[in-house]
N, C-alpha and C positions, 0 to 999 in steps of 0.2 A: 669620255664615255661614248661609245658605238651608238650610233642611233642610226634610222630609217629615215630617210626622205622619196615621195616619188619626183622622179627624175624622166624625162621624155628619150625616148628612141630618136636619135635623129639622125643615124642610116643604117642600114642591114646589109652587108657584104658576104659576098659568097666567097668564102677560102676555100672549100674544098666538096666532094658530096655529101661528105659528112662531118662541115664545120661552117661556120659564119664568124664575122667579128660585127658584135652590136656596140655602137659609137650612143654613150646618153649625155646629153645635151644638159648642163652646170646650171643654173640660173644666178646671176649675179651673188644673190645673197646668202649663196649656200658654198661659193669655191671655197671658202679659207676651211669650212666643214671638209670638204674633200681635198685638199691637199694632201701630195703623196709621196712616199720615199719612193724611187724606183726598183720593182719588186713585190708593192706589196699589193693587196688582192680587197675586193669585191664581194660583198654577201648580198644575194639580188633573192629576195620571197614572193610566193607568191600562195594563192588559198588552193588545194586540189582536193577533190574528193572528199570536201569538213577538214583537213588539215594544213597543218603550214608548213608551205614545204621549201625551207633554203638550201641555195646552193652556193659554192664558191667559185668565181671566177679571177685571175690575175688579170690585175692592167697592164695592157704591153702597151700604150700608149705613153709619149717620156714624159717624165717631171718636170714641169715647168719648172724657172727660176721666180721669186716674184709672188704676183697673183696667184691664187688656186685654178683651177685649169679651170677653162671653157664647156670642156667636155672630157670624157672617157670612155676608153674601148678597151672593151672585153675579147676574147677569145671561147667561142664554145663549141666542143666537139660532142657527138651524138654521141651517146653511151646505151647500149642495148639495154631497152627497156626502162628507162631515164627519165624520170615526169618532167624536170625544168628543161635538160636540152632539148626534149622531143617537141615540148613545148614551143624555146627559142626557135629551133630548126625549121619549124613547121608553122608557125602562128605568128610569135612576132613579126610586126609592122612598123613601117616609119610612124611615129605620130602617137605610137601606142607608152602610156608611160607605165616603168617596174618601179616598182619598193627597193630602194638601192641602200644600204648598210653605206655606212661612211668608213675609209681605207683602215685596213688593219693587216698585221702582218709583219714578222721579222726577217723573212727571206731577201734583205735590203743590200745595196750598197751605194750610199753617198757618193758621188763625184770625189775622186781622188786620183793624183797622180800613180801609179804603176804598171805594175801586168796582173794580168785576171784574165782565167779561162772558165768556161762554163762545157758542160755534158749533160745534153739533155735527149730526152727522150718523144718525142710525138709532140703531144700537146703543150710537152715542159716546154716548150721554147718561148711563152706567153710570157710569164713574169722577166724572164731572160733578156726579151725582145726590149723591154719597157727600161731594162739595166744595161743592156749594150747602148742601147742609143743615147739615154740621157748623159753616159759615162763620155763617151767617142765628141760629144755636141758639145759639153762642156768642159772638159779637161783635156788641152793639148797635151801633157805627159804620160796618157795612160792609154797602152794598148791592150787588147780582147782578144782571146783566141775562144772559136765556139765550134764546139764538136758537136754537131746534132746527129740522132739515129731518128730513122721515117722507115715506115716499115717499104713503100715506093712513092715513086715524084710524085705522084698526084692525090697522094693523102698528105705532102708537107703544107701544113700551115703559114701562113705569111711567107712564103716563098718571092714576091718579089719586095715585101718589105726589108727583107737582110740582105737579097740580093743588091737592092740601093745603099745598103751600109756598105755593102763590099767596095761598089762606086765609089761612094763618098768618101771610103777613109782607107785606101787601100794600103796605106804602108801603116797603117794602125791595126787593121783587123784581121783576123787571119779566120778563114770559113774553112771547114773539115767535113763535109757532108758523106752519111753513110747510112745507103737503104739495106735494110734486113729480107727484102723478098725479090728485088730486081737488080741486077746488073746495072751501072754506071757505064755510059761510054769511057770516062775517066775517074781517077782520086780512088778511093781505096774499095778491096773487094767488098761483096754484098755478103749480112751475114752481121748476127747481134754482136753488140758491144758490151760483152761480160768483162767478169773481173780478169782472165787473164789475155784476153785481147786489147784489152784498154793499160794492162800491165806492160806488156812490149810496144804500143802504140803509143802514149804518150809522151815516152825521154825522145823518139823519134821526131815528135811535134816541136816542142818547144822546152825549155831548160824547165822543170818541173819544181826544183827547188825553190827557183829564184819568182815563184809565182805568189804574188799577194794575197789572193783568194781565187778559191775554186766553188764554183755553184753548180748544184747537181740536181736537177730539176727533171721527173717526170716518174713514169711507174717504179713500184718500191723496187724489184729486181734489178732493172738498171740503176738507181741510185746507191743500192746497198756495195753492187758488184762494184761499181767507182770508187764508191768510199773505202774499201777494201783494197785497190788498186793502187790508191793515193796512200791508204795508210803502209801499204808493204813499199812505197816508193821511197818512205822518209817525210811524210806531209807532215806534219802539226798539224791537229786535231782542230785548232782554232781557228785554222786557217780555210776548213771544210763547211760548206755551208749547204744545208739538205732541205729541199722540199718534196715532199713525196703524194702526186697526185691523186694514188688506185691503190689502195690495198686488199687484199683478199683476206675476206672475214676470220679464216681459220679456225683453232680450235679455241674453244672457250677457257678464261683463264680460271683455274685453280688456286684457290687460295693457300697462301701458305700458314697464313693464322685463323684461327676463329674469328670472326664478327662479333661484335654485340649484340644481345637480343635487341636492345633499344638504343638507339643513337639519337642525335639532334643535332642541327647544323646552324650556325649562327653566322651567316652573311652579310658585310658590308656590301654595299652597291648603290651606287651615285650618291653618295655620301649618306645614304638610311641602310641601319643597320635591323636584321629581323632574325627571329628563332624558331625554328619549325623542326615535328619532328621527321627522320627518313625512312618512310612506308620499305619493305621488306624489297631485296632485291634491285631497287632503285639506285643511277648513278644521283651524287649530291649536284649536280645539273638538273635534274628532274627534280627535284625535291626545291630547288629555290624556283625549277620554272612553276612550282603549282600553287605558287604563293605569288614573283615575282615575273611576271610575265617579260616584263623589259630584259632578264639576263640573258649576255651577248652570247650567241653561240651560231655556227655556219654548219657544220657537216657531223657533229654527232659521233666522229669516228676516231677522232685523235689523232686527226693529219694536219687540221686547218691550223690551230692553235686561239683560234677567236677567245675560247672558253676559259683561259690563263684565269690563276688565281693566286691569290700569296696565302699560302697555307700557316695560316696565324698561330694557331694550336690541336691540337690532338693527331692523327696519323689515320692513312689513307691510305689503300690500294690502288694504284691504278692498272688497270685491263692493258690498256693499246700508250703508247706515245712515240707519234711521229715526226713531231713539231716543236717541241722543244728540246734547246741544247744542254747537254750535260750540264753546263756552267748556269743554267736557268733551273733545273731539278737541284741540283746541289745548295744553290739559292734559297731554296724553300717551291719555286712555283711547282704547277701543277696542273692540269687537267679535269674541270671540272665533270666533262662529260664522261670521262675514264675512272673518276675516282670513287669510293665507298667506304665508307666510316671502316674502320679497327678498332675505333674508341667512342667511347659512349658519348664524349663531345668533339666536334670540329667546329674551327673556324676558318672563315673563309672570306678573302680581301679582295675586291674585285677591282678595285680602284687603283692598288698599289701597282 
């Protein structure tokens, strides 16, 4: 079960003009709570304006073997008009301590012998960053190819932190770098990495087939356009692993059924289960937060995945899903913050 600890800041680094990595400092008694897959992300709250306002950040810091870490560091880039980065960017201090959520997140990959390339986009290189390293540090048989797009040099994030991967493991890692607004003195022209640039660029890169996983990390546009690149290449669908940072709200969804006048949603979580009924209009995330204040949830949007639920019985809509994989929707889970009764009861497993 997700829970909340405060955690101290204990350094603020300047990555770019409009990024920092905040390092918080473990306290003995709480690492085995935060132990982490490499990959997985960070739910930091905080109070603004009367509300509560969380945000998600990936750990690019590696996965220790062993102990739960010492510490963790985050990546945060400024988002126009953004209450937590603006916040980070601009206020956080050493010494000041956040409400840290403990790791949650399927965007993973265990230490294992093979080949794995990632494509990512800006900020995606966070969770990335935390998966190349821990992979290259602990697995002699497994090489990394990593295609990042920055829009120019001095907006790439952790820039000398991969540049020390390249050092460190040069006949393992193989670096791809490509800015969308500036000229390179070398490696390839400037200019986005859609789906059919990334179509004739990758057999170029490295044997595509013979690749164990591919993670595709950063704004939806570039992650959709890869997936689409990968799947016209011969990929297996299993083998594509999505995290999608930014999506654009769009249009709102239409149902394809009628609702019920009246619903009721009956929730397991941390092993008490409760029955409430769901006010008009309301996702059943809202409806168990206004009884259950503890249920897990980071971004509201249907990208994080914190909100997962094992949909025990009755049948549900959901609006937006960014985060979960086919083979997890076909499962039964689901999206608590995306979903809305069809049937006059739902159940809902929080624990499963």
């Amino acid at each position: 079960m997700a829970r909340f600890h405060r955690l101290r800041v204990a350094a603020v680094d300047r990555l770019t003009d409009d990024s920092v990595a905040l390092t918080l400092a473990v306290p003995p008694e709480l690492r085995e709570e935060y132990r982490h897959l490499p990959g997985q992300h960070l739910a930091l709250r905080r109070r603004a304006g009367g509300e509560d306002v969380r945000r998600t950040y990936s750990i690019c810091s590696p996965a220790p073997e062993g102990a739960g870490p010492g510490t963790l560091r985050v990546g945060v880039r400024l988002v126009e008009g953004g209450v937590f980065s603006t916040y980070a960017l601009k206020e956080i201090g050493v010494g000041d301590e956040l409400e840290v959520m403990t790791p949650a997140g399927r965007f993973t990959l265990p230490p294992a012998p093979g080949r794995y390339a990632a494509v990512v986009g800006g900020s995606g290189i966070t969770p990335v960053l935390s998966i190349v390293s821990t992979l290259l540090e602990r697995e002699p048989g497994a090489r990394f190819c990593l295609i990042r797009s920055d829009r120019t040099a001095a907006s790439t994030m952790f820039l000398e932190e991969v540049a020390d991967l390249k050092d460190r493991f040069p006949d393992r890692f193989q670096l791809v770098p490509v800015l969308s607004r500036e000229e390179q003195q070398a490696g390839l022209p400037s200019g986005r990495l859609d789906e059919e640039r990334l179509t004739a660029l990758l057999p170029a890169l490295l044997p595509v087939g013979r690749v164990d996983g591919w993670f595709l990390c950063g704004p939806y546009g570039l992650v959709e356009g890869a997936a689409r690149a990968l799947r016209g290449l011969g990929v297996q669908r299993s083998r594509i692993h999505e995290e999608i940072f930014h999506v654009d709200t769009g249009a709102p969804v239409v149902p394809t059924a009628p609702a019920p006048a009246h619903s009721t949603v009956t929730a397991l979580l941390d092993g008490r289960s409760g029955t409430w009924p769901v006010q008009d209009g309301e996702s059943l995330l809202e409806t168990v937060l206004r009884n259950r204040s503890d249920a897990p949830y980071a971004c509201k949007g249907g990208v994080c995945g914190t909100c997962r639920a094992f949909l025990v019985s009755g049948r549900v809509r959901m609006d937006r899903n960014f985060a979960l994989e086919p083979e997890e929707t076909d499962a039964g889970y689901v999206l608590a913050c995306q979903s809305h009764p069809m049937t006059e009861r739902v159940g809902l497993d929080f624990d499963r």
